[in-house]
C-alpha positions in Angstrom: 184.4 50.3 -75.1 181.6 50.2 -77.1 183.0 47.6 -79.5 183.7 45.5 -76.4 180.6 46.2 -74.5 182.3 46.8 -71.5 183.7 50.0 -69.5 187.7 48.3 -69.7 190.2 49.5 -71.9 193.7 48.5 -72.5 195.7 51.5 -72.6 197.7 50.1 -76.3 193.8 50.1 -77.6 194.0 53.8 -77.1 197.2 54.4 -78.5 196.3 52.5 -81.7 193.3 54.3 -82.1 194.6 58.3 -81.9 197.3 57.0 -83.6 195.4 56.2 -86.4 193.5 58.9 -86.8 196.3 61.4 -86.1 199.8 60.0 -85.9 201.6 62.8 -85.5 200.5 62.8 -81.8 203.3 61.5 -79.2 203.0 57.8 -77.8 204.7 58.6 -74.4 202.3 61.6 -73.9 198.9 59.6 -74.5 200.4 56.9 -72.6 201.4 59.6 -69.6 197.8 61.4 -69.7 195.9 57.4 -69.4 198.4 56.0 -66.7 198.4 59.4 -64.8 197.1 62.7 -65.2 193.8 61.5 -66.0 194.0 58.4 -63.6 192.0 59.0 -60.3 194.1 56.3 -58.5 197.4 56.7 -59.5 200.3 58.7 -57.7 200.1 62.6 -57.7 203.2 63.2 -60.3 201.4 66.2 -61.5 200.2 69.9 -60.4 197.3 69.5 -62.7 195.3 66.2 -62.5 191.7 64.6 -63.9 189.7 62.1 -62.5 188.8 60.4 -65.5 189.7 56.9 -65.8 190.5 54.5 -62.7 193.7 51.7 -63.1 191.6 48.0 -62.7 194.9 46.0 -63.9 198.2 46.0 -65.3 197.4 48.5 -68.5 193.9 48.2 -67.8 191.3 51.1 -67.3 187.8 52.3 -67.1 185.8 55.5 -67.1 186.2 56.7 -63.6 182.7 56.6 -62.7 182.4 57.9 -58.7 179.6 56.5 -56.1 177.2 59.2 -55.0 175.7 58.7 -51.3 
């Protein structure tokens, strides 16, 4: 994001990254934590869930970031 300048991530731009820097770490599982346990809007497929990063697009992301009233 920082490269990009912008809070939207694609969730391959992740992948590649951890995956360079340790890539004995599982594809499916980074993809499952991105697209679900950590995604505020997506389906509750999980007992345990974070509310870090909110689905904008197809395979598109950003920080969750919540409005306070």
């Amino acid at each position: 994001m920082k490269r990009k300048g912008r809070n939207e991530f694609e969730v391959k731009e992740v992948v590649d990254y951890m995956l360079s820097k340790n890539p004995k770490l599982n594809e499916s599982t980074i993809r499952t934590h991105i697209g679900s346990r950590c995604c505020v809007n997506a389906n509750a497929n999980h007992a345990v869930t974070y509310n870090d990063y909110e689905r904008v697009g197809y395979g598109m992301y950003r920080l969750y970031q919540p409005v306070e009233c």
